[in-house]
C-alpha positions, 0 to 999 in steps of 0.5 A: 366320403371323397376320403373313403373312395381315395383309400378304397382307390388307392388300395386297389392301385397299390395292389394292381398297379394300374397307373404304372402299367397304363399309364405310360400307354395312355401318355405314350407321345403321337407326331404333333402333326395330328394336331394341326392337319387331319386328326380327325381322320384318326378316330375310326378305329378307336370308334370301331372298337367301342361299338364292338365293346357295345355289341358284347355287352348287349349281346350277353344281355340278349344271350340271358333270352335267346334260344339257340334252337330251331324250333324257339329261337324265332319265338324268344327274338319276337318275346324280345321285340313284344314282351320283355320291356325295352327288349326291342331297344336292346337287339336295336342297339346290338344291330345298329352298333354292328352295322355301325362298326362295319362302316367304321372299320372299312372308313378306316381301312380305306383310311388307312391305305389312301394315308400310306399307312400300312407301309414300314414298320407297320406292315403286320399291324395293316395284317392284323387288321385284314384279319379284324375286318374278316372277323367283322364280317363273320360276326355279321353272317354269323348274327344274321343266321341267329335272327332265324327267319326266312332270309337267314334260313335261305342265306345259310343254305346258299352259303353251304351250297358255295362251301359244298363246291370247294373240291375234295374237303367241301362236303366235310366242310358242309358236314361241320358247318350244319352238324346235320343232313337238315338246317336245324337246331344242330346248325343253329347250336354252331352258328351260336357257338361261332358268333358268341364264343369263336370269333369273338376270341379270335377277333380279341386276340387278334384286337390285343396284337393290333393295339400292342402294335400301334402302340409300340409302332407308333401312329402314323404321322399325315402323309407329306408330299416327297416324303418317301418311306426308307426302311433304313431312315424312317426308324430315326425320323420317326423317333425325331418326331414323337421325342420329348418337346416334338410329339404331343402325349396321346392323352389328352389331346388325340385321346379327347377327340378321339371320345367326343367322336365315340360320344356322337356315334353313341348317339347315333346309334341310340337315335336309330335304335329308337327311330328305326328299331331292331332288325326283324325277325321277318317271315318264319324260316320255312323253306316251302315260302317261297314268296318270302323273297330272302335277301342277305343283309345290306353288307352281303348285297353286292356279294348277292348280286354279283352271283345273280348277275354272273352266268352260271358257268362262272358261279364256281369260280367266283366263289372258289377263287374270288374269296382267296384273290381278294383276301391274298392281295389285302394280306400281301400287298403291304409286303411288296409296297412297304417303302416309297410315297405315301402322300395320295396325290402321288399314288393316283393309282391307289386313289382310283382303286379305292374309288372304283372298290366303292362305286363297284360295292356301291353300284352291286349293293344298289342292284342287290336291292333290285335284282333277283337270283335268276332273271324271272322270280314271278310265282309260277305255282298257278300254272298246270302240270302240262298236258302231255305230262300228266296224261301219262301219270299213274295215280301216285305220281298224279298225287307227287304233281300235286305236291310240286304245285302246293310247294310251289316248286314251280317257283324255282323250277320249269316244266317243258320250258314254263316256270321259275329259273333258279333251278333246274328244269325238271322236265327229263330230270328223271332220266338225270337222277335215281330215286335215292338222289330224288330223296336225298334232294328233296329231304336235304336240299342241295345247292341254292335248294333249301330242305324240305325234311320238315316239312312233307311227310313221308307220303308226300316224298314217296309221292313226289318223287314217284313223279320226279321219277316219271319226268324222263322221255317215254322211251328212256328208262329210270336213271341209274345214277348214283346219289351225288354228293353235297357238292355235286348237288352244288354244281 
C-alpha cells in the first residue's frame, strides 16, 4: 500500500514539481541568532496567518447557512447556534480565531517596531503589513455587521454617519456603502460581498507580497546594541549572516517552533470556543429598542469612547483627520527611519510610544465598556410631553406626541431641556427643519439617528411630524429650509 502512495506522490511531483519550487522556500537560510536569543518572538505572524486560514475554512462553512438578507440573517445565525449540530461550534471558532488573529497581528507589529525591523531593506514589506493590519481590521467590522443584531445595526449606522461627514464625496459614499436610503437587505447584500469576497482578495494579494518579501529580504536578525543599520553595508552583513555554515535553514528549526506555537493557539481557540461559545446574536436589529444599549466590539471600543468623550465641536475632526494621521505615520515612518539603532534600549523614544499606544488603547477600551455615548443614557420615555407643549397641539400633532413617547424618542432627545442627550433637543426643531427634512429624518435616519422606515406607519410619520412641525415658538413660522443632505444630517 506505502508503494501505491509513493507512486500516486511521485506522479504528482513529477508533474507539478512542488518540491523543486517549495523546497528551497521552506530551506531558505534564517540568521542562526534566532536560535539562540529570542526566536520565540518570531512566531506572531506565521500564527496569524494560520487563524486567517481558519477563518476561511469555517467561514465558507458558514456561508452554505447564512442568509445575506434583512429579514433572515438574524433567524439563519440563530438556526446556526440551535438546530444545525455543532453549528454553535463553527461560528465559535470562526469568532475566537478572529479575535485571536487581531492579537496576534498587533503583538507582531508592535514586534516588529521595538526589534528595528522595519528598517532597510525592509521598509515595503513593514507597509504591506500596515496594509494587512487594516485589512484585519475591515474583516472585523465587516463580520460584525453580518451578526445583524441591535449592536451591528446601530455600529453601521454610526459608521455612515462618520463616512457622511467627509466633505463633498461623503454622501456618495453613503450611497455605495448602504446601497439604499434605509439599513436593509442592500447594505447587508455589501457588507456580505465586502467580508466574503473584497477584502479577503485584497488581504491575500497583499499577504502574497508580504511573504514574497520576507523570503527574498530575509527575517531580521535580533537587534544588538551599537549595531546601527547602514543601507551601503547591511546588504553584505546580512549575507554574511545567513550564508552556507552561518545561517540556520528555516525548516526545521524555526519552522518546528513556529508549529508548536500554531498548535497551542489552535487549542486555544478550541478551548474558548467550547467554553465561551460563539458571539451572539443578541437583541434583534430593531432601531426603536433603544434599551438595547449597543456597543461595538472589544477591538472598536476605544474608538467608541474617544468619540463618547470628546466635545462635540471636535467630532469631525477626529473622524475626518484621525483616521489619515494615523494611517500616513504608519505607512511613512519607515521611509524617514530606515537607517540608525534598532536595538530598544537605544530608541527609548520608541519603547515609550509603544507603552503609551497600549495603556492609551487599553485605558479607552476599559472606559468603552463604562461609558455611554453622551453623559446621561437613562430612558427618558417615562416623562410627559411638558405642559405648555401640549396644551397648544391640534389633535394629529397630539397623536405625533404619542408616538415621540411609544418610541422612546425621549431616549435620545430632550424637551424643554428634559431627556436624553444623544440627540438633539427638539424643543424649537420645528423652527430649525421643514416637513420634507422631518420626513426624510425620521424615514432615513441621519447622523448617530437610526432609521425609522420600517418601523412607523405612514399615519404614524404623518402624525409624528405634524408634531415636530408644531416644536417652534408661538410667534415663529414653520422652517422653510430645505431638506439637508446626508452629511449635513451628520453634523
Amino acid at each position: 500500500m506505502f508503494k501505491g502512495i509513493r507512486r500516486a506522490v511521485m506522479w504528482f511531483e513529477h508533474r507539478l514539481v512542488l518540491r523543486e519550487t517549495f523546497w528551497p522556500i521552506v530551506r531558505h537560510p534564517v540568521p542562526r541568532s534566532l536560535r539562540r536569543k529570542v526566536g520565540w518572538m518570531y512566531v506572531f505572524g506565521s500564527t496569524a496567518m494560520t487563524l486567517l486560514m481558519l477563518q476561511i475554512v469555517t467561514g465558507i462553512a458558514l456561508s452554505m447557512v447564512y442568509v445575506p438578507s434583512a429579514g433572515e440573517a438574524f433567524e439563519s445565525l440563530e438556526y446556526l447556534n440551535y438546530q444545525v449540530p455543532l453549528g454553535w461550534m463553527l461560528r465559535a471558532i470562526h469568532n475566537w480565531a478572529a479575535t485571536l488573529m487581531i492579537v496576534m497581528v498587533v503583538i507582531h507589529m508592535a514586534q516588529v517596531f521595538l526589534a528595528g525591523a522595519y528598517k532597510y531593506p525592509r521598509e515595503l514589506t513593514w507597509m504591506l503589513g500596515v496594509i494587512l493590519f487594516f485589512c484585519t481590521v475591515g474583516m472585523a467590522f465587516t463580520g460584525q455587521v453580518l451578526r445583524w443584531d441591535a449592536d451591528s445595526y446601530w455600529g453601521l449606522g454610526v459608521g455612515a454617519a462618520m463616512i457622511g461627514r467627509i466633505p463633498y464625496i461623503g454622501p456618495a459614499l453613503v450611497d455605495l456603502m448602504m446601497g439604499s436610503p434605509i439599513l436593509g437587505g442592500e447594505t447587508l447584500s455589501r457588507f456580505f460581498a465586502l467580508h466574503v469576497y473584497i477584502i479577503p482578495g485584497i488581504l491575500f494579494a497583499t499577504l502574497g507580497l508580504h511573504l514574497y518579501l520576507v523570503v527574498r529580504k530575509g527575517i531580521s536578525e535580533p537587534p544588538e546594541e551599537g549595531n546601527e543599520v547602514d543601507p551601503a553595508t547591511y546588504d553584505e552583513e546580512y549575507e554574511a549572516l545567513i550564508a552556507d555554515g552561518a545561517g540556520d535553514p528555516f525548516f526545521p528549526g524555526p519552522m518546528a517552533r513556529d508549529a508548536f506555537f500554531i498548535g497551542l493557539t489552535l487549542l486555544l481557540v478550541l478551548g474558548l470556543a467550547i467554553f465561551c461559545g460563539p458571539d451572539g446574536p443578541g437583541l434583534p436589529p430593531d432601531p426603536a429598542n433603544v434599551a438595547a444599549e449597543p456597543v461595538p466590539d472589544w477591538y472598536f471600543l476605544s474608538l467608541f469612547s474617544v468619540l463618547a468623550l470628546s466635545p462635540r465641536s471636535l467630532e469631525t475632526y477626529i473622524i475626518l483627520i484621525g483616521p489619515l494621521v494615523v494611517v500616513a505615520v504608519m505607512l511613512m515612518f519607515p521611509l524617514w527611519a530606515s537607517r540608525g539603532e534598532r536595538h530598544p534600549y537605544r530608541r527609548p523614544v520608541a519603547v515609550l510610544s509603544v507603552i503609551f499606544i497600549f495603556l492609551g488603547v487599553g485605558v479607552l477600551t476599559w472606559l468603552g465598556y463604562k461609558e455611554p455615548w453622551s453623559p446621561h443614557m437613562n430612558a427618558w420615555t417615562a416623562d410627559a410631553v411638558p405642559v405648555n407643549i401640549v396644551k397648544r397641539l391640534s389633535p394629529t400633532e397630539m397623536q405625533g406626541a404619542v408616538v415621540l413617547q411609544l418610541k422612546a424618542c425621549r431616549n435620545c432627545h430632550a424637551l424643554d431641556g428634559v431627556g436624553g442627550e444623544r440627540g438633539p433637543d427638539l424643543t424649537h426643531v420645528g423652527s430649525r427643519l421643514d416637513r420634507p427634512a422631518l420626513v426624510r429624518q425620521v424615514i432615513q435616519g441621519g447622523g448617530n439617528m437610526p432609521a425609522y422606515g420600517k418601523q412607523l406607519t405612514g399615519p404614524q410619520v404623518t402624525a409624528l411630524v405634524d408634531f415636530l412641525s408644531a416644536l417652534r415658538p408661538p410667534e415663529r413660522p414653520p422652517s422653510e429650509v430645505p431638506a439637508p443632505s446626508i452629511s449635513d444630517l451628520a453634523e
